[in-house]
N, C-alpha and C positions, 0 to 999 in steps of 0.2 A: 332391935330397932325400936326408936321411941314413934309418938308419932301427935302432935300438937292439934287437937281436934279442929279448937276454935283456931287455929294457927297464926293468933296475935304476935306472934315472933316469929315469922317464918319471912324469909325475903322477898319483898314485891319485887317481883320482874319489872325491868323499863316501860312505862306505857305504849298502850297501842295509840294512835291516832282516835282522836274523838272532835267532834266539831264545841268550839270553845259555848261555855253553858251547858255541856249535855246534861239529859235527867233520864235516870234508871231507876223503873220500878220493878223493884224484888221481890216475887211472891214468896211467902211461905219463910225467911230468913229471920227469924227470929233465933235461930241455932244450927247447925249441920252443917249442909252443902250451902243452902243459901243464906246463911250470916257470914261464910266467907268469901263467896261470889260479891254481896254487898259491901264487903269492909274491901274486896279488890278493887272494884270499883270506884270506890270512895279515895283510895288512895291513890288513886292514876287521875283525878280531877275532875270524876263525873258527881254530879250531885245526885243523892241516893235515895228513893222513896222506900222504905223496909216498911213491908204488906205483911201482915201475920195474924193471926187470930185469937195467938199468944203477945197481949199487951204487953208483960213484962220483959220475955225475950227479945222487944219488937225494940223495945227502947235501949234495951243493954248492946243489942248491933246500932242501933243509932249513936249511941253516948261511943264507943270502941272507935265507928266512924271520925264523927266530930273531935273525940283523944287526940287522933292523926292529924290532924287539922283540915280534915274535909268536911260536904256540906253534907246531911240529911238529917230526915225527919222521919219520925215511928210513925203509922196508922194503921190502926187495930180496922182488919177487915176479912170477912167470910165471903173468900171468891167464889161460895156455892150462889152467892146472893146478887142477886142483877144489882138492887138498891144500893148494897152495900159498896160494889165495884164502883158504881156511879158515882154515891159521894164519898170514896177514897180517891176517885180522879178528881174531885174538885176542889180537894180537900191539895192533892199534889201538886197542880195547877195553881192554884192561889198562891202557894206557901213556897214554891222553887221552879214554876213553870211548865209549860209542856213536855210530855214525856215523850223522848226522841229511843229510847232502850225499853223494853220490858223483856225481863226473866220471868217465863213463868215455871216455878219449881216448886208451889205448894203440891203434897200430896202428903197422903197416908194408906197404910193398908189394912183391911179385917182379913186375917188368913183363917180361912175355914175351904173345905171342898166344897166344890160345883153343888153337889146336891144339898146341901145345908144352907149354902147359900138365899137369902130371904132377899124379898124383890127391894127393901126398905136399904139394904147390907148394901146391896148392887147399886143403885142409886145412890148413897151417901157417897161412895165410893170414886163413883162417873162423878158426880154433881161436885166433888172437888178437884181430881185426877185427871179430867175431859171438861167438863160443862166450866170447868173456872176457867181454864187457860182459854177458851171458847170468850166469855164475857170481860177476860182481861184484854186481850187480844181486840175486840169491837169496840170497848168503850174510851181503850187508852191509844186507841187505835186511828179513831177520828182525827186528831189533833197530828198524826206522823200523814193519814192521809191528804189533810189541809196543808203541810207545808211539803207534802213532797219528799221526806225523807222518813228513816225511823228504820231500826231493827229490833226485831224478834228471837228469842231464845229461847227452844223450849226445854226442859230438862225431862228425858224421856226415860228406858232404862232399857237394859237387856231383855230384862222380861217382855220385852214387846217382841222381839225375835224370837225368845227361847220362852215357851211354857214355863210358866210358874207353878206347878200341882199343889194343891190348896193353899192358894194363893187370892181364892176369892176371885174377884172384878180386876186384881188390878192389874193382870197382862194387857187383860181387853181397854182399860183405859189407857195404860200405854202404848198399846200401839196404833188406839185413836187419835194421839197426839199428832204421830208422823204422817195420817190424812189429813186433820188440820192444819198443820205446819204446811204440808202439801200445798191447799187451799190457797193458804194465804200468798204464797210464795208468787201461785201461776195467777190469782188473783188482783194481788198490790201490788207484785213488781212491776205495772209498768208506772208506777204511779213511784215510783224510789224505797219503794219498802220491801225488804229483806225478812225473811222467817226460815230459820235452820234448826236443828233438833241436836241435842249431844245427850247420849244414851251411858252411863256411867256403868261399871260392872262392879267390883264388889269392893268397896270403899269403907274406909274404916273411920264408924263416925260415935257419939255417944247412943248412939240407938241398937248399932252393930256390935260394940268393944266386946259386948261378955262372951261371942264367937269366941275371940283372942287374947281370951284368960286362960284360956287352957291351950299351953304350948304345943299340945300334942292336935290340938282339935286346930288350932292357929296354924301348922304347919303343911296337913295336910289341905285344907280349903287354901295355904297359899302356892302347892305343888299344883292346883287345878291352873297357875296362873302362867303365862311366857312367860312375862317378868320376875315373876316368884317374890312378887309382893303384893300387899292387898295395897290398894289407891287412898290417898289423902283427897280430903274436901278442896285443899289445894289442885290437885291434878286436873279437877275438873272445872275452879274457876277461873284458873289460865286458859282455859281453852274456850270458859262462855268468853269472857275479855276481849280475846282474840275477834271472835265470829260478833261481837256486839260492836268493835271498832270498825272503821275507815281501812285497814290494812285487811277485812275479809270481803270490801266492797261486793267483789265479782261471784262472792258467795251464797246459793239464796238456793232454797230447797232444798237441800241437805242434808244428810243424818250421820253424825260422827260419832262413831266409838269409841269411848274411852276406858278399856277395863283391863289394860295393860296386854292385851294379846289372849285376854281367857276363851271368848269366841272360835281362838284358830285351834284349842284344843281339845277339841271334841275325839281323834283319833288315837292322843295318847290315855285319853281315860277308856277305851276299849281293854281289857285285859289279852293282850299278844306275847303267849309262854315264846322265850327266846328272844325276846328285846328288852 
């Protein structure tokens, strides 16, 4: 199985429904899950804000976008920073309009255990992983409250369900997310705004590959799986797409799995002699 990271050749599914001009800001998509949420989006005809705090990554998903012949623009922005989020909205506003979509998918991890963990470690952590999707979510937020419409995506993980053991902060920021998402959902939806959560499981991206260089180490982490494969960056931006168009309207507070059925296997990794 090969498996196309950046998945620049991979085939755009038909688009969903979007209201004509939309504008989606992409956190964190300078590479990974979220450069190809942004280049999906970009090619189904939404125009693309790519948020990252990797300026060169930021621009190479914008320049892939524009390739296709769709609309967006790079800004270099640290969603741990109120200032920064404010004028990257002003900055997306000006330059392609109000933003009716936001993906918030920036994050990173420090894996160290509980007790090593440093209060400086736990806060870098929150302060991109919870407190950014927090300030993307209010400031890009305003402008879906003033017209009335606007959806939310957050990109959450497994590890918010399942323990991460030295994994540092970052179960706990994820599964901050899915009360935030909560929040906003019982909060703005009477007002037309939409906030759902998709939880990805184990996705094979340039940060993961070296797992699936070794066929024997590749094989077993993909027996952990129903499918019996690990997920493309692909799997998961068909499905923000989805929940970010018109055809998931009736969708709003939500949290979808997507990690091909490894959740429902928790019985077969029991060792049971005779099966």
């Amino acid at each position: 199985m090969t498996t196309d990271f950046a998945d620049s050749k991979a085939q755009v599914l038909p688009a969903p429904a979007y209201d004509a001009g939309s504008v989606a800001v992409v956190t964190g998509s300078a590479s990974g899950i979220g450069r190809v949420i942004a280049e999906t989006l970009g090619a189904q005809g939404v125009a693309v804000a790519v948020l990252d705090v990797n300026a060169t990554g930021a621009n190479e998903t914008r320049d892939l976008i524009l390739g296709r012949g769709g609309k967006a623009i790079a800004v270099t922005c640290d969603v741990s920073s109120e200032d920064a989020v404010a004028k990257a909205e002003t900055a997306v506003t000006g330059q392609l309009g109000p933003a009716s979509i936001v993906v918030n998918n920036a994050g990173f991890l420090r894996a160290m255990p509980l007790d090593e963990l440093t209060l400086a470690d736990w806060n870098a952590v929150l302060g991109v992983n919870l407190t950014g999707y927090f300030l993307c979510a209010k400031i890009f937020g305003k402008a879906m409250r003033a017209q009335g419409k606007g959806a939310f995506v957050h990109i959450g993980s497994i590890a918010s369900q399942f323990a991460q053991t030295r994994g540092g902060a970052y179960s706990a920021a994820k599964a901050g997310i899915c009360g935030l998402s909560s929040t906003i959902a019982a909060e703005w939806g009477p007002l037309g705004i939409r906030s759902n959560v998709v939880h990805p499981g184990l996705i094979r991206t340039p940060l993961s590959e070296p797992f699936y260089q070794d066929p024997q180490l590749a094989a077993r982490r993909e027996r952990t799986i129903a499918s019996r494969r690990a997920g493309a960056p692909r799997d998961i931006a068909d499905v923000v797409a989805f929940l970010a168009s018109d055809r998931a309207a009736y969708v709003n507070g939500s949290e979808l799995t997507v990690d091909g059925g490894f959740s429902r296997m928790a019985i077969d990794l029991i060792p049971r002699p005779g099966f």
